[in-house]
C-alpha positions in Angstrom: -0.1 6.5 27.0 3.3 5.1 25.8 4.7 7.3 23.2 7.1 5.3 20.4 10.2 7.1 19.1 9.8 8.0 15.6 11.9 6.3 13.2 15.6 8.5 12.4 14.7 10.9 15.0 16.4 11.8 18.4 15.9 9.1 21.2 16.7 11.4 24.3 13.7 13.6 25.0 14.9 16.7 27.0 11.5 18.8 27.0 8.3 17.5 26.6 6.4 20.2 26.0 4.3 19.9 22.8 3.5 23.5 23.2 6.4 24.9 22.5 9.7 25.0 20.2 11.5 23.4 23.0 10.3 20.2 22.9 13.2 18.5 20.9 11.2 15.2 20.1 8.7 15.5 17.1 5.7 13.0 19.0 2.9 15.1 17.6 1.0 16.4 15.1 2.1 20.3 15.6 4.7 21.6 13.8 5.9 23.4 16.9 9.3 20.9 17.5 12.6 22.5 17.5 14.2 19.2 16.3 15.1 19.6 12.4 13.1 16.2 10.5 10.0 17.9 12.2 8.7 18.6 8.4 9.0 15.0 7.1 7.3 13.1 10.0 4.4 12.3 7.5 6.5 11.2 5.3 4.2 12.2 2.0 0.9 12.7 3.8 0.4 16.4 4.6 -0.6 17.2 8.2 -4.5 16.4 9.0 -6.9 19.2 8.7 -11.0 19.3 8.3 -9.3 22.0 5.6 -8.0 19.3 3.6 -9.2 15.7 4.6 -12.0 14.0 5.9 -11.1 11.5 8.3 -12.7 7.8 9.5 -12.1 6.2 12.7 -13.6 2.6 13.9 -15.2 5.3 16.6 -16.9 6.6 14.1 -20.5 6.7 12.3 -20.8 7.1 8.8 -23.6 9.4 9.6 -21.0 11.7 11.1 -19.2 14.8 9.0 -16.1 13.0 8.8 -14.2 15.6 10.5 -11.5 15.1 12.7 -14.0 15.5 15.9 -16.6 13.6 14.3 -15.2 11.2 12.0 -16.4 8.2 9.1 -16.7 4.6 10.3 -16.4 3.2 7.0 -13.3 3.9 4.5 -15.9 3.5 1.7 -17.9 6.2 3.2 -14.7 8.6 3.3 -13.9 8.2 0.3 -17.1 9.0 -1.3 -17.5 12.3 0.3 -13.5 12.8 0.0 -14.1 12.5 -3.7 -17.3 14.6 -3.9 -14.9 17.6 -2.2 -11.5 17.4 -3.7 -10.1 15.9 0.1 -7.9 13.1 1.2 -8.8 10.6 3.3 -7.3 10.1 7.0 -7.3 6.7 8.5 -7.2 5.7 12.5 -5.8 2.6 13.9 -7.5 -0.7 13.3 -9.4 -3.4 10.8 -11.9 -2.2 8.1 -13.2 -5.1 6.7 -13.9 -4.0 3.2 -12.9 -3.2 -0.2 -12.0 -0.2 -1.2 -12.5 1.8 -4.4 -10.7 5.1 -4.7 -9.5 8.1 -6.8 -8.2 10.4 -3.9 -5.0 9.7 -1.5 -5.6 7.6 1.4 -3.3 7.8 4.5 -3.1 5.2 7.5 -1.6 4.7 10.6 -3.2 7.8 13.1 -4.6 7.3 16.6 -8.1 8.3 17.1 -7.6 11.4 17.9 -5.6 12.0 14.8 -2.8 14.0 16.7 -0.4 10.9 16.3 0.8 9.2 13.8 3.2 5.6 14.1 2.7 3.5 11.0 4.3 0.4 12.3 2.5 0.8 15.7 -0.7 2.2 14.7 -1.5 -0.6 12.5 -4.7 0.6 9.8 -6.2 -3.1 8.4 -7.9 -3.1 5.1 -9.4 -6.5 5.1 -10.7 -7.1 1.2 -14.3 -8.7 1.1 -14.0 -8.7 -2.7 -11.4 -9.6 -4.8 -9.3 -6.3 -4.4 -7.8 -5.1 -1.2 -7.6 -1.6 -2.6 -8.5 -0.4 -6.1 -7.8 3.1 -8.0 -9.1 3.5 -11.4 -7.4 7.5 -12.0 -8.0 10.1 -14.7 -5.4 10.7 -16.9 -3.8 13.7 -15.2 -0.3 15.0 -13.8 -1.5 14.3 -10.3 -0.3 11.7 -8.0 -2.7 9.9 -6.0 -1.0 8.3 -2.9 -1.6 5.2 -0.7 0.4 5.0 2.7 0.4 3.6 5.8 -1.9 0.3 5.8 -1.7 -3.6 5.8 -3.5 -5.0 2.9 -4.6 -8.7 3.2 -7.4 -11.3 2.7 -10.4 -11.5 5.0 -12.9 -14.6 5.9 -15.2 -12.9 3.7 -12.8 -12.9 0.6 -11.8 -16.5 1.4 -15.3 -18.7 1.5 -16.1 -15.9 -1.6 -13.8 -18.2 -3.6 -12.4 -16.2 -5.9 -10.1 -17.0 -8.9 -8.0 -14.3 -9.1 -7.7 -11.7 -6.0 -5.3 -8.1 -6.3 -4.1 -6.5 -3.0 -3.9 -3.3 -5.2 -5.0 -2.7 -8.5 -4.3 0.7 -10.5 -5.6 1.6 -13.9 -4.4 4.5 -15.4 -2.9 7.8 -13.7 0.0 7.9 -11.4 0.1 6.8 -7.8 2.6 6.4 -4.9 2.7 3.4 -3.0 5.0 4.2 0.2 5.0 2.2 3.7 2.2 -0.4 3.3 2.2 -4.3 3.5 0.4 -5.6 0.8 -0.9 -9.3 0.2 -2.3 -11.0 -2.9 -5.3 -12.1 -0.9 -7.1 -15.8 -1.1 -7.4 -16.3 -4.8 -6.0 -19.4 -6.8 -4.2 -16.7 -9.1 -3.3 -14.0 -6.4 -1.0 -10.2 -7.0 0.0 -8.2 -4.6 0.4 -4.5 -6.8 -0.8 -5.0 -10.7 -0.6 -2.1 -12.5 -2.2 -0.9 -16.0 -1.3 1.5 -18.3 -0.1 3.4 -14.8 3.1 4.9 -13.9 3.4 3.7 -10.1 6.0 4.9 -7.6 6.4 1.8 -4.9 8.7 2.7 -2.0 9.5 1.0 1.0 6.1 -1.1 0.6 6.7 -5.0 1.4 4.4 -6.7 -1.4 3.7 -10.5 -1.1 2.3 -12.5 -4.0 0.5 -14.3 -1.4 0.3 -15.2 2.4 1.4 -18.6 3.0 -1.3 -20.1 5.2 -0.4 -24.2 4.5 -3.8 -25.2 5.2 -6.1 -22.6 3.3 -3.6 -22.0 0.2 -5.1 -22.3 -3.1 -2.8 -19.9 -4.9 -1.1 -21.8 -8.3 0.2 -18.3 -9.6 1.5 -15.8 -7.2 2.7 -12.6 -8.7 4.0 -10.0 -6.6 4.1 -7.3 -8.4 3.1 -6.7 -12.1 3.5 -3.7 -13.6 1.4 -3.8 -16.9 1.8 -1.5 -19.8 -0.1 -1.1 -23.4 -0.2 -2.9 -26.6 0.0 0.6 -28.1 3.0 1.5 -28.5 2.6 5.2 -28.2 1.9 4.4 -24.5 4.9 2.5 -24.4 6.4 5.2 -22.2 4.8 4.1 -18.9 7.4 3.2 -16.1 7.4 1.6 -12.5 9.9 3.4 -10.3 10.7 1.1 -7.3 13.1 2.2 -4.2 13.5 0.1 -1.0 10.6 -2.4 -1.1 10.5 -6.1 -0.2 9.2 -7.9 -3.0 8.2 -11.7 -2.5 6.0 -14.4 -4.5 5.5 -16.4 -1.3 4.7 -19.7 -1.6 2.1 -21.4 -3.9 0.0 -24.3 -2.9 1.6 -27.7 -3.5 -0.2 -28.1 -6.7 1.7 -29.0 -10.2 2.5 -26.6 -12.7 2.6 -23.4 -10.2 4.2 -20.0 -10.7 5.7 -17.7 -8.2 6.7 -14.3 -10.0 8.5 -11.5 -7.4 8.4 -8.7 -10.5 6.6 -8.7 -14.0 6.9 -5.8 -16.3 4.5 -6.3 -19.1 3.9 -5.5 -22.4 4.9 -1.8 -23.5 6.2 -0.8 -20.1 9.4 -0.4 -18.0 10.9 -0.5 -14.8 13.6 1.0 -13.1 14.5 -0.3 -9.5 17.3 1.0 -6.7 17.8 -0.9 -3.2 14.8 -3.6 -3.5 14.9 -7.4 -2.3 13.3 -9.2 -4.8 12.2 -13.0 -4.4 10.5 -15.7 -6.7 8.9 -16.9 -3.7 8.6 -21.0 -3.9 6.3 -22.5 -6.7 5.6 -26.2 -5.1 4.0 -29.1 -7.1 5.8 -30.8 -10.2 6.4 -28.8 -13.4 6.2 -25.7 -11.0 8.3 -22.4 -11.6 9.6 -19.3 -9.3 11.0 -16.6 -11.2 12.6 -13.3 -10.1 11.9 -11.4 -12.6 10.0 -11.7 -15.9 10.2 -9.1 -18.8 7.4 -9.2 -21.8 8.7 -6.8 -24.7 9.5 -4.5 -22.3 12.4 -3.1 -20.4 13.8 -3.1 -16.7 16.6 -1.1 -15.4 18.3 -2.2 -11.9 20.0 -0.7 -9.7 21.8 -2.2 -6.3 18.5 -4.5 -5.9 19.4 -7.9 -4.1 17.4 -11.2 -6.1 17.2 -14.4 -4.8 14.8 -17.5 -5.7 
């Protein structure tokens, strides 16, 4: 088994002994490294117990416990019992064709034995069947629900559906973190990658497409990449986007006339504040078209060392 170096850590390996505190590379699961960013290899998902998570694997049956010995097939059928017990939900490598709706944290990018985890390597597919990738409706509460570690995109399924309008994620209420996913608007002619309501979203180092530029199957004529929506009250008008270190990009609409490519909307009664982003308009084709960088509807946006560009 080839073992990747984890990202900021050391690259020379001098014991290799998960057992003990003198293996100096962090490549496991055990917090038993002597090298010091051994704590923050999950970066915010906490270390995988039966204790604390109930886990799905494509090895898996959904007739199974969902423990890490016998795990879910199904992300649908983890979340379900992860919500009935107060758990996360821990994802192994590969493509779940489905849809997703959720109110607990979900966390990708494990093998499937769930003693290692490499995001980039490991890649965890949700393939949307419906017109969301990945949906949270969340109670009003101080808790932060968190979504990490997965590709979000269109499958077959959502593309002959034939849908109008098609979310990679889609948050209602609460408060969620959005950290190390790729996220696609899907095969809708009106497509977003995050859209947000009356939520207060934390989105770091995600890379969020309005939509995937496929010439031949493109139908989107308004791409938004991310939309963060607030409230016509105004006593709600508090709700704010925090964004650090994303990639942010409209993609490209089809070559239709009067298309829109948006990289960031901030809608009514909300805000936005955003440090070290790349933020792109994408290319609206077709006469009449528009890309914009950034629109702002009775709202405000705060930036902060973000690079735009149309």
């Amino acid at each position: 088994m080839t073992t990747a170096t984890p990202t900021n850590r050391t690259t020379t390996e001098t014991n290799d002994n998960d057992d003990t505190s003198a293996d100096n590379l962090d490549d496991d699961v055990t917090d038993d490294d002597a090298h010091p960013s051994d704590h923050g290899f999950y970066q915010f998902a906490p270390r995988p117990s039966d204790e604390i998570g109930v886990f799905v694997a494509k090895t898996g049956d959904d007739a199974n416990p969902g423990t890490m010995a016998e795990p879910k097939k199904t992300i649908g059928a983890g979340v379900a019992l992860a919500e009935a017990a107060g758990k996360s939900v821990f994802v192994a490598v590969g493509t779940y064709e489905e849809s997703v709706n959720s109110k607990v944290s979900l966390y990708g990018g494990f093998n499937n034995a769930f003693s290692r985890r490499e995001i980039d390597l490991l890649e965890t597919v949700i393939a949307a069947t419906e017109d969301f990738g990945a949906k949270f409706d969340l109670p009003d509460s101080d808790a932060y629900v968190v979504l990490e570690g997965f590709t979000i995109r269109e499958s077959e399924t959502q593309y002959q559906a034939g849908y109008d309008t098609t979310t990679g994620v889609a948050v209602s209420g609460g408060h969620i973190v959005l950290s190390r996913n790729i996220i696609y608007g899907g095969a809708g002619e009106s497509t977003f990658g995050v859209d947000t309501d009356v939520a207060t979203p934390v989105i770091v180092r995600n890379k969020v497409y309005g939509t995937a530029f496929r010439e031949e199957r493109n139908r989107s004529t308004q791409s938004w990449a991310v939309a963060v929506g607030g409230s016509e009250d105004w006593y709600l008008c508090c709700l704010s986007a925090l964004l650090i270190g994303n990639v942010i990009d409209a993609g490209v609409t089809a070559d239709r006339d009067h298309s829109l490519a948006v990289g960031l909307s901030v809608g009514f009664g909300a805000s936005a504040v955003a440090f070290n982003n790349v933020i792109s308009g994408g290319e609206a084709r077709g006469y009449g078209s528009r890309s914009l960088v950034l629109t702002v509807w009775w709202s405000k946006a705060a930036f902060g060392y973000s690079f735009s560009h149309q």
